[in-house]
C-alpha positions, -999 to +999 in steps of 0.1 A: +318-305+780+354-300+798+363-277+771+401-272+789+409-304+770+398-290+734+422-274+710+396-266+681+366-243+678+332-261+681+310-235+657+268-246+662+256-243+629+225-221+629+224-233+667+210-264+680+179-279+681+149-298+699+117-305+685+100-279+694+124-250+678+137-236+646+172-234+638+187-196+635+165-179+664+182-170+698+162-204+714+186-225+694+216-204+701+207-203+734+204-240+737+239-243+717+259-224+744+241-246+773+256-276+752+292-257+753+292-241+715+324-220+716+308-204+679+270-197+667+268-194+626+244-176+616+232-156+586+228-115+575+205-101+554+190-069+557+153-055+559+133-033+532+138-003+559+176-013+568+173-037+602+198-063+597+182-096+609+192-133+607+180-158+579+195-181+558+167-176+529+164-145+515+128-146+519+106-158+551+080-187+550+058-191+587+028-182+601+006-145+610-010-140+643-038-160+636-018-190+620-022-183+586+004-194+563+029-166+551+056-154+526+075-127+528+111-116+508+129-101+536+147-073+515+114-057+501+097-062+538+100-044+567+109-052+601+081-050+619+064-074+598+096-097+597+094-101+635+058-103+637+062-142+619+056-173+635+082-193+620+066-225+640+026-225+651+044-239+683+059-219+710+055-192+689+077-165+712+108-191+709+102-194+668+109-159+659+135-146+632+159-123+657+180-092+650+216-095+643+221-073+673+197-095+694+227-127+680+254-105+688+242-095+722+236-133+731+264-143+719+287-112+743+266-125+772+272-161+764+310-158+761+307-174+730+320-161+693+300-157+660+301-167+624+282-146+601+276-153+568+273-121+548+246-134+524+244-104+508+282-097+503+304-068+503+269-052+509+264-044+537+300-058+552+306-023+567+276-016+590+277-054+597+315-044+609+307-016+628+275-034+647+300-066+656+326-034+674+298-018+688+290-048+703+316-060+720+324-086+699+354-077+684+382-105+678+353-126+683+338-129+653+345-147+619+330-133+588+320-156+560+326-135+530+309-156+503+327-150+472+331-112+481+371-117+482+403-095+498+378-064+488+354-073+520+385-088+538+400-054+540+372-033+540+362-052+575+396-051+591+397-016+583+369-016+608+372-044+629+417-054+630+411-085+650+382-100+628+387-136+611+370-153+578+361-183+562+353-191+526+355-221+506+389-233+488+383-215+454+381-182+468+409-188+497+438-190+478+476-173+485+468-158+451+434-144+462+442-135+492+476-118+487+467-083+495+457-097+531+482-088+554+491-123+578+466-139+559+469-172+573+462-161+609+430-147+596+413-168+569+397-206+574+390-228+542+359-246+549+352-282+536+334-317+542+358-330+518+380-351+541+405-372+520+444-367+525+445-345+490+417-321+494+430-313+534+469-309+523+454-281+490+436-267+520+466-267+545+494-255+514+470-224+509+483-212+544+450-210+555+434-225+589+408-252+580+371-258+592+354-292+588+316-288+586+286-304+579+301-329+612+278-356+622+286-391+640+298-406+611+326-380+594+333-367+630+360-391+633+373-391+598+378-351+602+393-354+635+420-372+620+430-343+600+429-316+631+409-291+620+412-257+638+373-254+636+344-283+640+312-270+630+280-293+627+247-291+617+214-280+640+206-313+640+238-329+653+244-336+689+286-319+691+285-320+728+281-366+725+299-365+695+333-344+708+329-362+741+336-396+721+363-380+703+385-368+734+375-400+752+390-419+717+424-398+723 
């Protein structure tokens, strides 16, 4: 993608996928920065003996070694056990749950920036912070604070100045947000809600917006409203479906 002529951020939900791999393992976001993904989303939670890895669940459903079915609750498991699952009987090296540092390091390498979802809130939001400096990957992240307000806003630029955040329209409001210094530079409203009324609440809350959940058919109805970030689902082809929106303009 001739990404010279874009003006938003193109965020890979969870990566991309083929058949043969899972979404949220560092095949998919390896494949989603091959396909020009200027973002990877991707999700926190930490392990029983305090590795931070990427899930969206909070627990773990795949395979053992010998392709037996398992479940495991990633909080009150440890790591080595979390890493040991097959998440597909298939290519089983590829289909692995990865470390948040393993995401961040791709990610660095990659050139691309990250969106993680704290899905354990203002919980672990500081070592998340200081893992994301460590990293490298500083003004090159978004944090998705999920509910957890100006207290984890604050508490993360207090670690990391140039960090950004997203959060639906409920919790992203002037009022919520008012102890945010330059909030609007900062904070994007997410939403697949694209009529005229929803987008201008969005845009009079000073806030940047995001359009998600994108696929072939609300791509164009979002464009319309020029969202600062695109992000689409592991199963939607962004590279075709932006390619047909610059040609369109």
């Amino acid at each position: 993608m001739r990404k010279r002529n874009k003006t938003w951020i193109t965020s890979a939900h969870q990566g991309f996928v083929d058949e043969n791999l899972q979404s949220n393992t560092l095949a998919a976001y390896e494949l989603a920065a091959k396909k020009g993904a200027d973002m990877i989303e991707t999700d926190a939670r930490m392990t029983k003996d305090g590795v931070l890895v990427v899930n969206h669940d909070y627990d773990v459903k795949g395979y053992d070694e010998c392709g037996n079915p398992v479940k495991y609750v990633i909080s009150e498991t440890d790591y080595s056990v979390i890493r040991s699952i097959r998440l597909m009987k298939e290519r089983a090296d590829e289909n692995r749950i990865p470390t948040l540092k393993e995401a961040l390091h791709l990610a660095y390498l990659r050139g691309m920036c990250i969106n993680i979802d704290l899905k354990e809130g203002i919980k672990n939001a500081e070592l998340i912070a200081k893992l994301v400096v460590s990293m490298g990957m500083r003004g090159r992240t978004v944090y998705a604070t999920n509910g957890a307000g100006a207290e984890a806003i604050n508490l993360i630029l207090s670690i990391d100045p140039q960090a950004r955040f997203i959060d639906t329209k409920q919790n992203y409001t002037k009022e919520a947000l008012q102890t945010v210094k330059d909030y609007p530079s900062k904070c994007y409203v997410y939403t697949d809600d694209f009529s005229d009324e929803n987008i201008e609440e969005i845009r009079n809350s000073g806030c940047m917006l995001a359009a998600i959940s994108l696929n072939e058919d609300t791509a164009k109805e979002a464009f319309t409203h020029h969202p600062d970030m695109a992000e689409y689902p592991h199963t939607s082809d962004f590279e075709k479906i932006e390619t047909e929106v610059i040609k369109a303009n």
